[in-house]
Structures are given as structure tokens and as C-alpha cells.
N, C-alpha and C positions, 0 to 999 in steps of 0.2 A: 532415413529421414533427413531432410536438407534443411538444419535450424539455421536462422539469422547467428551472425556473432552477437555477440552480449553487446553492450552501449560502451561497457568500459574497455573489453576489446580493440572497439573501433576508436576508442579513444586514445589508446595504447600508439595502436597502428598511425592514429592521424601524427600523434606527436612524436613518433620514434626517432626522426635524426634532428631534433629539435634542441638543442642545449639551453637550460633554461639560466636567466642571471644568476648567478651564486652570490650577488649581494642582496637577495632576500631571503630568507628564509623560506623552504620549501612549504604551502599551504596546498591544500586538497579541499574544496568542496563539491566534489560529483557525488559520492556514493550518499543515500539515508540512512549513515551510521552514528549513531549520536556518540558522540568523545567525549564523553563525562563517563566517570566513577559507577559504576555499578551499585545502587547504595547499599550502606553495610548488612543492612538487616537481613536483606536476601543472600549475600555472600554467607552471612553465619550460618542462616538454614540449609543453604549447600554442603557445607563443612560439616554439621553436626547430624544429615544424614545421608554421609559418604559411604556411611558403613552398609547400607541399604542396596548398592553396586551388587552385591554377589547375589542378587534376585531378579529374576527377569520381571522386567512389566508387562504390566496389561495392554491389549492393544483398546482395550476401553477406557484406558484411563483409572487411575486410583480416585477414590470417593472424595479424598480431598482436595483436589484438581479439579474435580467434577465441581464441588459444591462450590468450590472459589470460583469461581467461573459464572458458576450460574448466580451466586450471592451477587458477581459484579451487575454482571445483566442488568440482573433486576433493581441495584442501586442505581444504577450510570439511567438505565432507559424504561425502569417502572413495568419489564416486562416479566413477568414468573415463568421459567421455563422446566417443563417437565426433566426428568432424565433420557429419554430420550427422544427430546428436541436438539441435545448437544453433546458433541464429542470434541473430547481433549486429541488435540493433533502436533506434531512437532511442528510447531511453526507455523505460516501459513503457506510458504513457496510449493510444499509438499502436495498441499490438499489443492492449489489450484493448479497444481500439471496434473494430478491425476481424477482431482472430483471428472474436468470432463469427460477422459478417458473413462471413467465407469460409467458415467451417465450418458456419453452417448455413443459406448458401444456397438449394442444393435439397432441401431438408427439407421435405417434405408436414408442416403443423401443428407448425412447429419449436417446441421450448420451452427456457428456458432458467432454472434456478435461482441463486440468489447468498446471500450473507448477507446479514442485517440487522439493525443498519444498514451500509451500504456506502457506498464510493469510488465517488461518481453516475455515472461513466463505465461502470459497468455495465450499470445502466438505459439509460445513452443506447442500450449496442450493443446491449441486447434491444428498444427501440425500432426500431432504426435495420434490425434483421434479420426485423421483425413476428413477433417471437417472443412466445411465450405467456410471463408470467412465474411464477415460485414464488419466495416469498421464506422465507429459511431464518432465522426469528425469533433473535436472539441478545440473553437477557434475564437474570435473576440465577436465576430459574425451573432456566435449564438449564445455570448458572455460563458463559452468555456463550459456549458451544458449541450446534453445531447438531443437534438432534435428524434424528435420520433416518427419515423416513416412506417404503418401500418403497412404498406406493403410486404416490406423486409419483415416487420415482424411476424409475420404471417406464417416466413419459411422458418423460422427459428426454430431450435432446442431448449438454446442455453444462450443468454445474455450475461454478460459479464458489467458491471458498472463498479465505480470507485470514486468514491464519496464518503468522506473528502478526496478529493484528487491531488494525487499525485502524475504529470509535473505541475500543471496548472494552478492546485491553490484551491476552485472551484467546490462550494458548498451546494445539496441539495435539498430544499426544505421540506417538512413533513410531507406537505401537500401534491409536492411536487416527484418525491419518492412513492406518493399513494396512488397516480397517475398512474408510475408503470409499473407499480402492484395490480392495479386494477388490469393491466393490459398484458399481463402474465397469466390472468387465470382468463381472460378475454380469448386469448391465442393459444394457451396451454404452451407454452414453455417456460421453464424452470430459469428464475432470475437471481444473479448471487449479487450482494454488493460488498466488495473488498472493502471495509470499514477500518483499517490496520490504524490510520491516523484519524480514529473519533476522538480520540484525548489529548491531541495535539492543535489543542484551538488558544485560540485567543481573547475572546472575551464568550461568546455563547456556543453551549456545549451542542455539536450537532446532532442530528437526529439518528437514530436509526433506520432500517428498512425492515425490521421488525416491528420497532413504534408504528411504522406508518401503515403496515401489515394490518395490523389492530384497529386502525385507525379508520381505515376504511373496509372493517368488518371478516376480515380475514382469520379470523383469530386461531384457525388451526395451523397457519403457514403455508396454507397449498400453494405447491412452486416457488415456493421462498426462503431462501438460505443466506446467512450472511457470515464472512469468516472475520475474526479479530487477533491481535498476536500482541505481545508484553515487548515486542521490540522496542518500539519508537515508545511506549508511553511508560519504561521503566529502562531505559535505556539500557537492556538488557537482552541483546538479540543472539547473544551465546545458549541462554537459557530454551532457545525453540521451543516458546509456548504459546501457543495459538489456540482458536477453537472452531469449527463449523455450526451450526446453529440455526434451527427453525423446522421444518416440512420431518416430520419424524417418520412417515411412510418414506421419503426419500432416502433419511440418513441413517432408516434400519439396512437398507440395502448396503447402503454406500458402507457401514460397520463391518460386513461380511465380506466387501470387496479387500478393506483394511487388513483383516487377519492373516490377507494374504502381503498385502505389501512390504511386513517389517517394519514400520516405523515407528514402533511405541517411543515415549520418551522415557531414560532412565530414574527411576524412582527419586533421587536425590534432587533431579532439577524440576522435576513435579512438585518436591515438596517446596523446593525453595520461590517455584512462578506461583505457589498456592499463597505464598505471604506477599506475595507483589501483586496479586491479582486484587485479592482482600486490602491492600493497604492502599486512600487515596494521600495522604500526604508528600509524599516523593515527588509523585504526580505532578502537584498544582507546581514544586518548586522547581520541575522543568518545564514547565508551561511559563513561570515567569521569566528563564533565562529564555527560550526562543521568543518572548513579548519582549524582552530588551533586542534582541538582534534585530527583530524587526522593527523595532525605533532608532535601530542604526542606521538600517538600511533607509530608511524614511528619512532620516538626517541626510543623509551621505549620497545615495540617487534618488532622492523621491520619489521611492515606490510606493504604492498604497500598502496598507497592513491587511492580510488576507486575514480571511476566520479561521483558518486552519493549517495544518502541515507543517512545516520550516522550510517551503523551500520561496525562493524567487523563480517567478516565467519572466525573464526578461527580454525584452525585444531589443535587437542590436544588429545593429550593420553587418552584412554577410559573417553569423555568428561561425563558421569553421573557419577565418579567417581572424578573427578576435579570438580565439579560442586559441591557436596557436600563438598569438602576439600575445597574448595573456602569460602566456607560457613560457615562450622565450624571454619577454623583456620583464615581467613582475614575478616567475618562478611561481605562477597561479594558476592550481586547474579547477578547469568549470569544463561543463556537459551539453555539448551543443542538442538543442533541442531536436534537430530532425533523426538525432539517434534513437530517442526514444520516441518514433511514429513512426508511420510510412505512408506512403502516396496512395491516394483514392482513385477512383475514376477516371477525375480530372487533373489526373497527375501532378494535384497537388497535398505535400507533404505539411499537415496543420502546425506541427516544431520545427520548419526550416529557419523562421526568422526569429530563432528563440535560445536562447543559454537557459541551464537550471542551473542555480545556484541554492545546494544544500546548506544552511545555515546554524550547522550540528558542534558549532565551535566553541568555545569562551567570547566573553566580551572582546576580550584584545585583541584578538585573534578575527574574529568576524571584522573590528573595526578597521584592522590593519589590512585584510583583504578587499572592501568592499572600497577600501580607499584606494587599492592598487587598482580595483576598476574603473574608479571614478578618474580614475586619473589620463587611464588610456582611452576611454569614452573621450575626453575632454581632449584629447590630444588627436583624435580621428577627423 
């Protein structure tokens, strides 16, 4: 298999004989790790049952994992989901390199579409399945949503979307997720939407592609799956708690493809993403510290304030070039945007003129960085 390097790889690579100023304090915003505290509640359910280690887990998931899970659903997006319509997964990275692998195993000429730019683990699983790729451009052209070519969808399996989007920012409304519901069971292939930053919003809480499932009459899920994880919305991405959810004829199969992979999670961090899963107050008070960052960054480069995620898409003058000046003279890294895409047709790459800037910091810290850029913007 011939994978792409990772984004942070090439990031490695661009900046290696790079010596950054050592009169700033070294800052990082490429990776979506949020650096904040764990909160305590969930640390204490870890610890109080540790003792639970000398039992192997279920590759189904224990019942209270299950039901926190599905309790959230049905809080967060009004949707009641059977048992199974949903299974407990470590995380999400796991189930999207291998959901496609099981699902489009026996596929004569499988193909598989995604957006772009995207989370490379999609690429890896369309490599890793010899799927044919489409990439679903997302550019200012078509406000950072993905146009829909019935053509291409025609040849598809599996459609990958990610809404909210990550690098973008990019929201999709009920309506407009009901579209390519309708155009999943239109063409019959199976559509997932990466949902990992739905509680990562800023004032309205986004939809699901479940909601929208429903919404437009779907109600059993046919071809519709969406994965979710505790990382970004409990700041908590040690715990690998994620879930798959929706089309239950698909994710009986996919259950049995499971048993075989290994991946259950152990009992102890089940129980403790079962009281993070069920608890929204953590939640809303890191939703107000990334609504401050982004009124920093509104101060400080006049960005707009997206509806969702932490990150910034910023546009900037030959970004692998700022990227290293970044680096050298402010001791600041950022993620040049064409790492995470690649080039279409027309051999053009929709994140070349783009930095992501993760905004996973403290107040101080976000303001002392976004100032180090405004600074070198201004000095370009």
C-alpha cells in the first residue's frame, strides 16, 4: 500500500533545518487536540473503575456505553435509536479506515468519494480498499460545501462528508444534508457523515444527518450512517470513545466484521466516556472558551466567527512560505492548508492558499499567537 505521509510529517519534514526564535515561547497550533484539563468527573470514573482491567470487553460494547450514547442522540438531535442502530467503537479514526474496508470489500470496481480537503484517514481507507477515488472540492467558489455531480454519484459506494468541517469551518443545514440523503437512496450508496465536531459550535447547535434522515422520510436509515467521538467535545481524546450509528442491516454486518478486528475499548474508559457522554455541562464551558478564541481572533485578524469547530481556514500569501517564517521568526506552528487536500483534475489543490490554525489553547496563549501572526501578515 503506498499511503500519503501524514500532514504533520510533512510538516516535520518542511520545517526540519528550520531554528525557530527562542525569544518566544514555543506555541503549536496544527494538531485538533484540545489542551485543557480532562474534567474531574470523568478522571474519577476512570480511577474508581480500574479495577475492572482484569476483564476483557465486549466487542459490542457494555450496556452503559450503549445507553449513554444513545441517551445523547436522542438529547443532542431528538432522534431514538434502537440498539442496534449503534455500536460503541474506540474512537472514530478506527471505524473510518476500516468501515470502508468491510463495506466495500466485494465490490467489483469499488469507488469511494470524500471532501476536500479532508481528515487523511480517508484516503488511507480508499487506498487500503483499491477504491477508485472522487474528491468532493470544497473551495470559496461553492462557500466550502460540496457540489453534487449526479454523474460521479452514479459510480459510488460510499460517500464520505464532514459536517461540520474540518479544515474549513463549513456548516450543513438540515435541508441541505436531506438533499444527499435523498441522493443515497436515489443511487444506492451508503453515505457516512463524520459528525466528531457537532458540539463544537458557536451559537446553533448543527444538525445531524440522522435528523435529516428522518426529516426527509428515511426513518429506518437505509444507507446512512454517521460516526461521533468524546474527543473534541469532552476534551478527552485519550478516552477513544466514539460511535457508528444509523442503517442497522449495514452495522449488523459491519458488528461481525468487528469481532474480528480487536478493537473493543477497555471497560474502565467505557465507563468513564459513559459519564461524559451523559453529562452536557463540561460541554457548553468549552464551547465558551473556543467562542472567546474566536472573538480574539475577530479582534486581532478579522476573521469571521464560523458556527462550528476551532479551527481558522485562513488565506495568506504563499502559505509554505509563512509557514516556515512563522516558525523561524515567531517560534509558531501552523498547518499549511495544501497538506491536508490534494489536487483534482485540474490540478488544482483547494488548501494551497490556506493555513489551519487550531485554536485548542487558553485565552493567553491563543492571543499571544494570533498576535505573532498578525504581526508577520503586517510585515509581508
Amino acid at each position: 500500500m503506498n499511503f500519503e505521509p501524514y500532514p504533520f510529517e510533512k510538516l516535520n519534514k518542511l520545517l526540519k533545518n528550520i531554528t525557530p526564535n527562542p525569544d518566544y515561547t514555543p506555541l503549536v497550533l496544527t494538531i485538533g487536540e484540545p489542551q485543557f484539563e480532562t474534567p474531574t468527573f470523568i478522571q474519577e470514573e476512570f480511577c474508581a473503575t480500574s479495577a475492572l482491567l482484569k476483564k476483557y470487553p465486549k466487542t459490542t460494547g457494555e450496556a452503559v456505553i450503549r445507553e449513554a450514547q444513545r441517551e445523547f442522540v436522542y438529547k443532542r438531535f431528538s432522534v431514538a435509536l434502537t440498539d442496534a442502530q449503534i455500536i460503541p467503537t474506540f474512537g472514530t479514526r478506527e471505524v473510518l479506515f476500516n468501515f470502508p474496508q468491510f463495506l466495500l470489500f466485494d465490490k467489483q470496481h469499488a469507488t469511494m468519494a470524500y471532501t476536500n480537503p479532508f481528515y487523511q484517514i480517508y484516503e488511507g481507507a480508499a487506498i487500503a480498499s483499491h477504491a477508485k477515488q472522487i474528491h468532493l472540492n470544497l473551495d470559496e467558489h461553492n462557500n466550502f460545501k460540496p457540489i453534487i455531480d449526479t454523474d460521479q454519484l452514479k459510480e459510488c459506494d460510499l460517500v464520505i462528508l464532514n459536517f461540520p468541517n474540518n479544515p474549513t469551518t463549513a456548516t450543513l443545514t438540515k435541508e441541505e444534508l436531506g438533499e444527499w440523503v435523498e441522493l443515497a437512496l436515489q443511487y444506492d450508496f451508503v453515505l457516512l457523515n463524520d459528525e466528531c465536531y457537532s458540539e463544537i459550535y458557536t451559537d446553533t447547535p448543527p444538525p445531524s444527518l440522522l435528523e435529516a434522515s428522518l426529516a426527509v422520510g428515511n426513518t429506518n436509515f437505509k444507507n446512512i450512517v454517521v460516526i461521533n467521538s468524546i474527543s473534541k467535545r469532552s476534551s478527552a481524546p485519550g478516552l477513544r470513545s466514539g460511535f457508528i450509528a444509523g442503517d442497522a442491516e449495514i452495522l449488523r454486518e459491519y458488528m461481525k466484521y468487528r469481532t474480528y478486528v480487536g478493537c473493543a475499548s477497555p471497560l474502565p474508559l467505557q465507563h468513564a466516556a459513559a459519564k461524559a457522554w451523559r453529562d452536557e455541562n463540561h460541554v457548553a464551558d468549552a464551547r465558551a472558551i473556543y467562542r472567546k478564541n474566536f472573538q480574539i481572533a475577530q479582534e486581532i485578524l478579522q476573521t469571521p466567527i464560523p458556527k462550528a469547530t476551532f479551527y481558522i481556514w485562513l488565506r495568506v500569501d504563499n502559505p509554505l512560505e509563512f509557514t516556515k517564517k512563522l516558525y523561524q521568526e515567531y517560534n509558531l506552528k501552523v498547518l499549511p492548508g495544501e497538506f491536508l487536500a490534494r489536487e483534482d483534475h485540474n490540478n488544482e489543490n483547494p488548501g494551497k492558499e490556506y493555513i489551519r490554525i487550531a485554536l485548542v489553547e487558553n485565552e493567553t496563549n491563543t492571543r499571544d499567537a494570533l498576535t505573532r501572526i498578525k504581526e508577520l501578515l503586517d510585515a509581508r
